[in-house]
Structures are given as structure tokens and as C-alpha cells.
mmCIF file as gemmi writes it, N, C-alpha and C atoms, coordinates in Angstrom:
data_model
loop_
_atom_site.group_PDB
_atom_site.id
_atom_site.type_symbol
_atom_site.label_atom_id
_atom_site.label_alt_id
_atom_site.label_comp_id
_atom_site.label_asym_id
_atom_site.label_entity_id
_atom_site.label_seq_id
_atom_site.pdbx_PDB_ins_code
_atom_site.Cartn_x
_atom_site.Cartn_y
_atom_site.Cartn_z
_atom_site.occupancy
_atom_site.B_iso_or_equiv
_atom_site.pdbx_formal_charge
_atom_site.auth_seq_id
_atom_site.auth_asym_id
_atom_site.pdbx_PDB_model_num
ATOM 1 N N . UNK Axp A 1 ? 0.84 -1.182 0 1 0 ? 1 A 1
ATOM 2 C CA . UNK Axp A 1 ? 0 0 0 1 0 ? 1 A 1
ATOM 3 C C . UNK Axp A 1 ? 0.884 1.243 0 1 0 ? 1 A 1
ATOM 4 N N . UNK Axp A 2 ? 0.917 1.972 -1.249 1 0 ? 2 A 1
ATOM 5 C CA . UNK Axp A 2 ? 2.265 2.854 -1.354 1 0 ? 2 A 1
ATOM 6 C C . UNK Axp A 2 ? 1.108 4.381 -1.045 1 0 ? 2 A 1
ATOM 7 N N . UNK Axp A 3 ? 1.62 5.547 -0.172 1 0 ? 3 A 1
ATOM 8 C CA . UNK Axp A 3 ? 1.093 6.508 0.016 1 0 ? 3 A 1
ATOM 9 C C . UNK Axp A 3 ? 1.523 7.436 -1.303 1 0 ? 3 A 1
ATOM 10 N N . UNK Axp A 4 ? 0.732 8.015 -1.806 1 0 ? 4 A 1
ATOM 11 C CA . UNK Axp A 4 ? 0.372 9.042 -2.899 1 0 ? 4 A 1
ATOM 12 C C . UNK Axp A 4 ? 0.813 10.587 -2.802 1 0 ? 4 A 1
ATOM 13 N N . UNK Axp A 5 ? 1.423 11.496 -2.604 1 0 ? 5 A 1
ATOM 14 C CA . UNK Axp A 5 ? 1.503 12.535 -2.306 1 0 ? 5 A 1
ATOM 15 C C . UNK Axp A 5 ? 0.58 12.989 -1.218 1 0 ? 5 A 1
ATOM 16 N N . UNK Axp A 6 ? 0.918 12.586 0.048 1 0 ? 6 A 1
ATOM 17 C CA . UNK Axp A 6 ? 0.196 13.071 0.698 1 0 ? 6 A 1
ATOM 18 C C . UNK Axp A 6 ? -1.199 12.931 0.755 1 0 ? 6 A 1
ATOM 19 N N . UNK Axp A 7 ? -2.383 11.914 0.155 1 0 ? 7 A 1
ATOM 20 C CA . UNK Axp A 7 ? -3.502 11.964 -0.17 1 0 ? 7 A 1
ATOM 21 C C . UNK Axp A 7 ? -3.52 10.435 -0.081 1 0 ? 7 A 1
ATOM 22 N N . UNK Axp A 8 ? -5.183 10.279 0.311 1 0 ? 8 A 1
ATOM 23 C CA . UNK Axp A 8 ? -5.71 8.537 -0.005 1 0 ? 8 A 1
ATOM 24 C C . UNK Axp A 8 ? -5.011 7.772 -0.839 1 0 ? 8 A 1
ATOM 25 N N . UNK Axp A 9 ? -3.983 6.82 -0.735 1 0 ? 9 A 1
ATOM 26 C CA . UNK Axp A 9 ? -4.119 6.031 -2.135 1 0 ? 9 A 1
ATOM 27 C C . UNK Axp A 9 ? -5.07 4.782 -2.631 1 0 ? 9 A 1
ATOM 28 N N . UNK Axp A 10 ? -4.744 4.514 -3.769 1 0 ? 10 A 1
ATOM 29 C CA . UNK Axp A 10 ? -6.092 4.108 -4.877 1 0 ? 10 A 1
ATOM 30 C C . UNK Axp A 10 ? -7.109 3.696 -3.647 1 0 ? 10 A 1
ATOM 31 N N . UNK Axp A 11 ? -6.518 2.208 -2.916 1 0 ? 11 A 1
ATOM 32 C CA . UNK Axp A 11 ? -7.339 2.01 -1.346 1 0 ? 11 A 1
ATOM 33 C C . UNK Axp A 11 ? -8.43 3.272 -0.57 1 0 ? 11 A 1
ATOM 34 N N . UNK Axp A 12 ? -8.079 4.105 -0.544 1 0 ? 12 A 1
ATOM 35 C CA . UNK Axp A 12 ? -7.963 4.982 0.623 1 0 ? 12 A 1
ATOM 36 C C . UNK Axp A 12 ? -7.567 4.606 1.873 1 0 ? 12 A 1
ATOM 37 N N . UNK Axp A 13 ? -6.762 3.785 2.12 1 0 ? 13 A 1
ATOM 38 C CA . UNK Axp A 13 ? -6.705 3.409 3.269 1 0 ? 13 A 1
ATOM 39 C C . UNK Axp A 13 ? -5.815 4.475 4.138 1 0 ? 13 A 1
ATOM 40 N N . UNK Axp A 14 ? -4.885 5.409 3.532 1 0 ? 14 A 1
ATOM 41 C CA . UNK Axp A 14 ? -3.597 6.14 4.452 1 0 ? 14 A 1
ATOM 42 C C . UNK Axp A 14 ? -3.988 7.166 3.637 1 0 ? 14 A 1
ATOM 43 N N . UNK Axp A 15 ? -3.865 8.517 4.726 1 0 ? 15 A 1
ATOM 44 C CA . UNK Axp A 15 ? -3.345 9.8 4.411 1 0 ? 15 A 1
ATOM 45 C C . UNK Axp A 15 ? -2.065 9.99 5.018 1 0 ? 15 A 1
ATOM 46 N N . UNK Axp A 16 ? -1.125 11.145 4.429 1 0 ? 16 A 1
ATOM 47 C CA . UNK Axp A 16 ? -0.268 11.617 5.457 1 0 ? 16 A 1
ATOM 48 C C . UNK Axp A 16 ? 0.307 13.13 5.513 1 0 ? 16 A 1
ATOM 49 N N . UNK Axp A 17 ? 0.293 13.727 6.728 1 0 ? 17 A 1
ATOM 50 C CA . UNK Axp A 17 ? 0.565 14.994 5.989 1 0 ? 17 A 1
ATOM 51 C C . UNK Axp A 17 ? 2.422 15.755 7.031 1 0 ? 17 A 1
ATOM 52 N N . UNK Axp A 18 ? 2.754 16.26 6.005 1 0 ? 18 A 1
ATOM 53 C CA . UNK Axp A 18 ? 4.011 16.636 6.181 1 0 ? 18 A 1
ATOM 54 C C . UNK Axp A 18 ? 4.181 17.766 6.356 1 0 ? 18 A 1
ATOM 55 N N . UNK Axp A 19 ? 4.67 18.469 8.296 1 0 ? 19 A 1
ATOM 56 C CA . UNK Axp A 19 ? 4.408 19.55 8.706 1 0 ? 19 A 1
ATOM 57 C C . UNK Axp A 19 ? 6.13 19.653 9.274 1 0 ? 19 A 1
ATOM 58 N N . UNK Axp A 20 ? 6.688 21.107 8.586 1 0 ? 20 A 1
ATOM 59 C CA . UNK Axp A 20 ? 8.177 21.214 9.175 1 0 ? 20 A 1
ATOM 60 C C . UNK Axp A 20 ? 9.228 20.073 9.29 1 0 ? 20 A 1
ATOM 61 N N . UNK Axp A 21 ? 9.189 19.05 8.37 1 0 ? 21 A 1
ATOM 62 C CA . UNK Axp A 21 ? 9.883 18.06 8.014 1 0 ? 21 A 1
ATOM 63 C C . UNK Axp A 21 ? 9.622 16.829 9.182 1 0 ? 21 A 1
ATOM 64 N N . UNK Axp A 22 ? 8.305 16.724 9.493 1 0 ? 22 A 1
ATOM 65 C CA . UNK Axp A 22 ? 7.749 15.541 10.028 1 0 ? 22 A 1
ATOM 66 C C . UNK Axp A 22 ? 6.301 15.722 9.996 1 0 ? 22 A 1
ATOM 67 N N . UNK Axp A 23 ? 6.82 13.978 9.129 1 0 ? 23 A 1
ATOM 68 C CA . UNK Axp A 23 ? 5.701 13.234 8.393 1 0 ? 23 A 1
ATOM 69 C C . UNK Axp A 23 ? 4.875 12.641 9.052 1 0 ? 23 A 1
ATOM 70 N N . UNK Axp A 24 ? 3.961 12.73 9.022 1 0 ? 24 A 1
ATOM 71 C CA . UNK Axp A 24 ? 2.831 12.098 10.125 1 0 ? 24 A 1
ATOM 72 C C . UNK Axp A 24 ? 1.406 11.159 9.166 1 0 ? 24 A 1
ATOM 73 N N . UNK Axp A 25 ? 0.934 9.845 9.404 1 0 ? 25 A 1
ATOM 74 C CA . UNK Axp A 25 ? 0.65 8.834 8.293 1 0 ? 25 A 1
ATOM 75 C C . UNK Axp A 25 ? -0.501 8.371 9.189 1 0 ? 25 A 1
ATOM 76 N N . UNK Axp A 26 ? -1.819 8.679 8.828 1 0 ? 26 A 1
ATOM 77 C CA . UNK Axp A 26 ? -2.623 7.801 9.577 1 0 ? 26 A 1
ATOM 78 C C . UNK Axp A 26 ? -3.492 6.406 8.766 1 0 ? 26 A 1
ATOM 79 N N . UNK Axp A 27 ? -3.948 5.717 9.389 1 0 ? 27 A 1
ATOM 80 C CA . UNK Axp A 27 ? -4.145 4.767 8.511 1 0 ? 27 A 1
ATOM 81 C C . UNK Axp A 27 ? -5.828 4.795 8.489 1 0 ? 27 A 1
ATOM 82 N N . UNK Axp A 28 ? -6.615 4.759 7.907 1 0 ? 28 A 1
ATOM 83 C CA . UNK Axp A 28 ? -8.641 5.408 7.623 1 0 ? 28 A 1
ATOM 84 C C . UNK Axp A 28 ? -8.608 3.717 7.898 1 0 ? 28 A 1
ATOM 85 N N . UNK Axp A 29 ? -9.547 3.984 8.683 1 0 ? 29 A 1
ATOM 86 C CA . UNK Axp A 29 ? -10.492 2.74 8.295 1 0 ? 29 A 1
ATOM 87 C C . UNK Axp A 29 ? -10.459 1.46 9.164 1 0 ? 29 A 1
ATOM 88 N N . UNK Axp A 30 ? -9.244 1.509 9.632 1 0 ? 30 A 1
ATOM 89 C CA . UNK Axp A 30 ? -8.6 0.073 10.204 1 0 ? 30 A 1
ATOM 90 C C . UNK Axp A 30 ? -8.305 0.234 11.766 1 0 ? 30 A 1
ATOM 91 N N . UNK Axp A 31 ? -8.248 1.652 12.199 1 0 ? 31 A 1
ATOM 92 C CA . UNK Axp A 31 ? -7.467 1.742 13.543 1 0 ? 31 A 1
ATOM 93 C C . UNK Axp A 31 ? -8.655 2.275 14.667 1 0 ? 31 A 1
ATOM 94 N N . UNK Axp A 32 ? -8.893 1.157 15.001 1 0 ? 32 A 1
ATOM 95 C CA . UNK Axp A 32 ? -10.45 1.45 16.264 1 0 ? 32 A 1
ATOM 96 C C . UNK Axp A 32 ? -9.843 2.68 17.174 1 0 ? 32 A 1
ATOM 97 N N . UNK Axp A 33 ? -8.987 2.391 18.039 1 0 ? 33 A 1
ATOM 98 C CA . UNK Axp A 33 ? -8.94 3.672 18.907 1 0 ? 33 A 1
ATOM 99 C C . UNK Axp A 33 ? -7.496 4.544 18.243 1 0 ? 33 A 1
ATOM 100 N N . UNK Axp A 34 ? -7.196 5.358 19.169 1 0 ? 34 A 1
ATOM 101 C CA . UNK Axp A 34 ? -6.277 6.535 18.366 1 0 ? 34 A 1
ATOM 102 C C . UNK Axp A 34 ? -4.775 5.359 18.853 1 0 ? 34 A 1
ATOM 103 N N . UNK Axp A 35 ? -3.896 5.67 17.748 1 0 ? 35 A 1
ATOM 104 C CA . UNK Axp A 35 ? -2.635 4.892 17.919 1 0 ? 35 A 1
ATOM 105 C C . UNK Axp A 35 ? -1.413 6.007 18.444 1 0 ? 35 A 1
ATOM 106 N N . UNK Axp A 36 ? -1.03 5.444 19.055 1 0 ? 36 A 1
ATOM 107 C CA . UNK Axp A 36 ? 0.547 6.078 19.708 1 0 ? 36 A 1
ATOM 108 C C . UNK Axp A 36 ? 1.603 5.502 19.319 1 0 ? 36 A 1
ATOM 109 N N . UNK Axp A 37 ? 2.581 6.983 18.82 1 0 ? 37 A 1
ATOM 110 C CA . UNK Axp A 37 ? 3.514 6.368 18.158 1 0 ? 37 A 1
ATOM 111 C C . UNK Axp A 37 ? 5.02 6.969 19.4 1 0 ? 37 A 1
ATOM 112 N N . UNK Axp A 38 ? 5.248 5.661 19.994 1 0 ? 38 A 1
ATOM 113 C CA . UNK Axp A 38 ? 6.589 5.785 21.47 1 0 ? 38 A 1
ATOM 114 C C . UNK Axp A 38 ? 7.754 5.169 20.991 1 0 ? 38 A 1
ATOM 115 N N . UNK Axp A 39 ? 8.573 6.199 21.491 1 0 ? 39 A 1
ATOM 116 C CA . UNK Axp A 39 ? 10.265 6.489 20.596 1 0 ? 39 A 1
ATOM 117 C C . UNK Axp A 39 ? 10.789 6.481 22.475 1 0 ? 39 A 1
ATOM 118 N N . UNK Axp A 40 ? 11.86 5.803 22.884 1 0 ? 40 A 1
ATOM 119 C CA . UNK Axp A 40 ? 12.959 5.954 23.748 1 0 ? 40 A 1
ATOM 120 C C . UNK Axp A 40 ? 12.031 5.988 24.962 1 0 ? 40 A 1
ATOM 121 N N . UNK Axp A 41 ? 10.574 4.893 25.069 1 0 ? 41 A 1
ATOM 122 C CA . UNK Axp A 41 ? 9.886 5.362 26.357 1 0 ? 41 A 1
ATOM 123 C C . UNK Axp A 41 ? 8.991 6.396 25.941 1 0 ? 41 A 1
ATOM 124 N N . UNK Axp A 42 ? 8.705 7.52 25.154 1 0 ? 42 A 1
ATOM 125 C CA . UNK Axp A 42 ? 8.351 9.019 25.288 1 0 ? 42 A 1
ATOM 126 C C . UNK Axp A 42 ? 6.753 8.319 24.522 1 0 ? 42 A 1
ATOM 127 N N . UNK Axp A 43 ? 5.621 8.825 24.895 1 0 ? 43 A 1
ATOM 128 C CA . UNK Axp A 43 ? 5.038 9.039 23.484 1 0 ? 43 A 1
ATOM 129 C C . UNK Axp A 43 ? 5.353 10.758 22.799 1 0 ? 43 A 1
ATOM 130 N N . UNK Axp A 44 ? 5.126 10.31 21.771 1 0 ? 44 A 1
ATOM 131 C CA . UNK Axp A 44 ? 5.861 11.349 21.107 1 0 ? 44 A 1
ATOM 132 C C . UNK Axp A 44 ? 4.164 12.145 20.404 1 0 ? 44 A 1
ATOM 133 N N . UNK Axp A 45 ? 3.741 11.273 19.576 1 0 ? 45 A 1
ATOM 134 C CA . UNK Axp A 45 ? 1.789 12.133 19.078 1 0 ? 45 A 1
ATOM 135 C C . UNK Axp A 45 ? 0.927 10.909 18.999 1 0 ? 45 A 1
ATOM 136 N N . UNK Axp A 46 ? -0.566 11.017 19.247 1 0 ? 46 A 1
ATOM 137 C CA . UNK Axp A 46 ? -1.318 9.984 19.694 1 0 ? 46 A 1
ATOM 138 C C . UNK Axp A 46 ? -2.585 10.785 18.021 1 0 ? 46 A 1
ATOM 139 N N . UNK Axp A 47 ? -3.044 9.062 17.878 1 0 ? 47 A 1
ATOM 140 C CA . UNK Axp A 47 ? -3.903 9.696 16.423 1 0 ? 47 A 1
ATOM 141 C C . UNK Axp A 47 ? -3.233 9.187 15.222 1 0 ? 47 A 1
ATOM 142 N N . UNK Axp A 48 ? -1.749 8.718 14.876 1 0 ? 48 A 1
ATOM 143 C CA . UNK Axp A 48 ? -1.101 8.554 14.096 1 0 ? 48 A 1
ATOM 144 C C . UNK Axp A 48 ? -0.743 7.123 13.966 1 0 ? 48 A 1
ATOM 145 N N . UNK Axp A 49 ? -0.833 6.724 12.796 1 0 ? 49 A 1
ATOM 146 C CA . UNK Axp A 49 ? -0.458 5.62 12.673 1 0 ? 49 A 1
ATOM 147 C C . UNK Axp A 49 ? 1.384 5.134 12.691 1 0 ? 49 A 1
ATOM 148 N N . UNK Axp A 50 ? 2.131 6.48 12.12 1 0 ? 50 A 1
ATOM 149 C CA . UNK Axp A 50 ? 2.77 6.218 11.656 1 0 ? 50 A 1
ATOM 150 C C . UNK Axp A 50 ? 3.816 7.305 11.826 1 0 ? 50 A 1
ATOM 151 N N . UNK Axp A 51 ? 4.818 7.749 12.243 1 0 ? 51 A 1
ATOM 152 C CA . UNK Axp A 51 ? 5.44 9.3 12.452 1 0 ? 51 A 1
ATOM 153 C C . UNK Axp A 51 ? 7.064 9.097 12.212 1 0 ? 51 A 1
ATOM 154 N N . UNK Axp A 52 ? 7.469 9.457 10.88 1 0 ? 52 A 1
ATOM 155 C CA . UNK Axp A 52 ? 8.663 9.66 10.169 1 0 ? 52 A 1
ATOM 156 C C . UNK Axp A 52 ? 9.364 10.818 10.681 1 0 ? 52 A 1
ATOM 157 N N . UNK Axp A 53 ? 10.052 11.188 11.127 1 0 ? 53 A 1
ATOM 158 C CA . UNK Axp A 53 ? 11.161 12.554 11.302 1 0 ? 53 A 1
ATOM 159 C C . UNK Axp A 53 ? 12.012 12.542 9.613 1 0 ? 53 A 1
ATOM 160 N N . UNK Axp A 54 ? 11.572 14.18 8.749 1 0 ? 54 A 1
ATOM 161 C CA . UNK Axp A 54 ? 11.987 14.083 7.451 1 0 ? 54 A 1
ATOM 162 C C . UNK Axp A 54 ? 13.077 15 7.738 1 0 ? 54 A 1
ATOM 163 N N . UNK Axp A 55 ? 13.457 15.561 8.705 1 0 ? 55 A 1
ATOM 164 C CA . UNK Axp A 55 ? 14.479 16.425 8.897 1 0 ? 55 A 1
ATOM 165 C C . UNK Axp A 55 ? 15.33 16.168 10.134 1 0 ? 55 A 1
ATOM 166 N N . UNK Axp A 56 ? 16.683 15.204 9.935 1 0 ? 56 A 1
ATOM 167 C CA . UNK Axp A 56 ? 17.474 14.822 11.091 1 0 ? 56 A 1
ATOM 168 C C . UNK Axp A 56 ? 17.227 15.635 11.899 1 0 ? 56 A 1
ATOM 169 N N . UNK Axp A 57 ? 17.739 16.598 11.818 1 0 ? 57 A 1
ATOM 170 C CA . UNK Axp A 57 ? 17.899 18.377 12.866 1 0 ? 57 A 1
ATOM 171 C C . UNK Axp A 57 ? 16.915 18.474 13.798 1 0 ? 57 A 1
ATOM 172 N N . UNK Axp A 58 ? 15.418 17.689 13.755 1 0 ? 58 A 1
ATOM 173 C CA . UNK Axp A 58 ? 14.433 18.113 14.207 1 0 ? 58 A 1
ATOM 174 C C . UNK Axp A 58 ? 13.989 16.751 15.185 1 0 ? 58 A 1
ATOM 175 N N . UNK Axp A 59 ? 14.566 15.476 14.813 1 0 ? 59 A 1
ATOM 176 C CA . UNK Axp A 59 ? 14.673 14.006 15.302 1 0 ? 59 A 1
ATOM 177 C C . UNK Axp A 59 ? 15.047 14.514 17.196 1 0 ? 59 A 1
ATOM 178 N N . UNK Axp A 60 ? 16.399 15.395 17.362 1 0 ? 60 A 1
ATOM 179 C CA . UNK Axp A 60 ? 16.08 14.894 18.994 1 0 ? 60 A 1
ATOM 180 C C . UNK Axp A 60 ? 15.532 16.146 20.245 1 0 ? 60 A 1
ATOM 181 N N . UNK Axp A 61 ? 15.067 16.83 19.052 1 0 ? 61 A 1
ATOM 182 C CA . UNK Axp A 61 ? 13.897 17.737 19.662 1 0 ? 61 A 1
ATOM 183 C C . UNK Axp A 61 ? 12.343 16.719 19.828 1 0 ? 61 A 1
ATOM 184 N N . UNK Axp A 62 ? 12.013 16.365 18.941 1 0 ? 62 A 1
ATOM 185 C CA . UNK Axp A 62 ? 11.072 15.754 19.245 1 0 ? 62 A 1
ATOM 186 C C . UNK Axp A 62 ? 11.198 14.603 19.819 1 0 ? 62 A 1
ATOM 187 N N . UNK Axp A 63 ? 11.847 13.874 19.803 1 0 ? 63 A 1
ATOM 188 C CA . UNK Axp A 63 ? 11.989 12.558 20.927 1 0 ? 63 A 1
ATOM 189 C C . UNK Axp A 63 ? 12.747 13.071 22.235 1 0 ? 63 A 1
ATOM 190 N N . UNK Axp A 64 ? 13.344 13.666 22.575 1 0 ? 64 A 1
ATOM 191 C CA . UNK Axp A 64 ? 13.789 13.845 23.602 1 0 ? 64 A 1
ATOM 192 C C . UNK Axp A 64 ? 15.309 13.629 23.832 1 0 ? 64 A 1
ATOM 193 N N . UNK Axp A 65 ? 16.088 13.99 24.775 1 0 ? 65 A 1
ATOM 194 C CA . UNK Axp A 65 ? 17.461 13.748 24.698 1 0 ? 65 A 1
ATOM 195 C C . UNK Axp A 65 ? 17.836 12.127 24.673 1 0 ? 65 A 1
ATOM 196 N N . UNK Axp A 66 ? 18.537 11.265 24.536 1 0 ? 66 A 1
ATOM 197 C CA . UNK Axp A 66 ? 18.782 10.189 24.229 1 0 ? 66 A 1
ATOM 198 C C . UNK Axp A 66 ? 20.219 9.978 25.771 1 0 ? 66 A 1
């Protein structure tokens, strides 16, 4: 199931939208309650199926110090 620019693909099953170089992917249809996506212990955003960091620089701001 390959995501489309940001939009439903053919499925509709996934959107995803890409804010300040993190990608955020939810999946329609399939995910009964909201999903959490937990990096190093942290949750990091709840609602998402799926959460890519597209900009290293921005990776240990949002997860936290390591």
C-alpha cells in the first residue's frame, strides 16, 4: 500500500501529511482507537499511525534527549 503525495491512495486506506519536516501517516479505516507512536519510552503524538522525522535536525527535539 504505497502513500500518494500526501492523499488517499487508490485504497484509501492512508493519508499523510508533512508539517516542518515531520511526516505524520494515519491509517482510515482500520485503527479502532487513536494509535501512539513511542520512541525511547516518550510518546511522542497519539492519532497517528505512523510518524517519520523528514528532517534529522528536528529528530532529537522531538523525541527527547537520548
Amino acid at each position: 500500500m504505497e502513500e500518494k503525495d500526501g492523499r488517499a491512495n487508490s485504497a484509501g486506506e492512508f493519508y499523510s501529511l508533512a508539517v516542518e519536516g515531520v511526516e505524520l501517516t494515519r491509517k482510515i479505516g482500520w485503527t479502532l482507537l487513536p494509535a501512539s507512536f513511542n520512541t525511547h519510552g516518550r510518546s511522542l503524538l497519539t492519532g497517528f499511525d505512523n510518524v517519520r522525522v523528514t528532517n534529522p535536525s528536528l529528530e532529537d527535539a522531538l523525541v527527547g534527549e537520548k
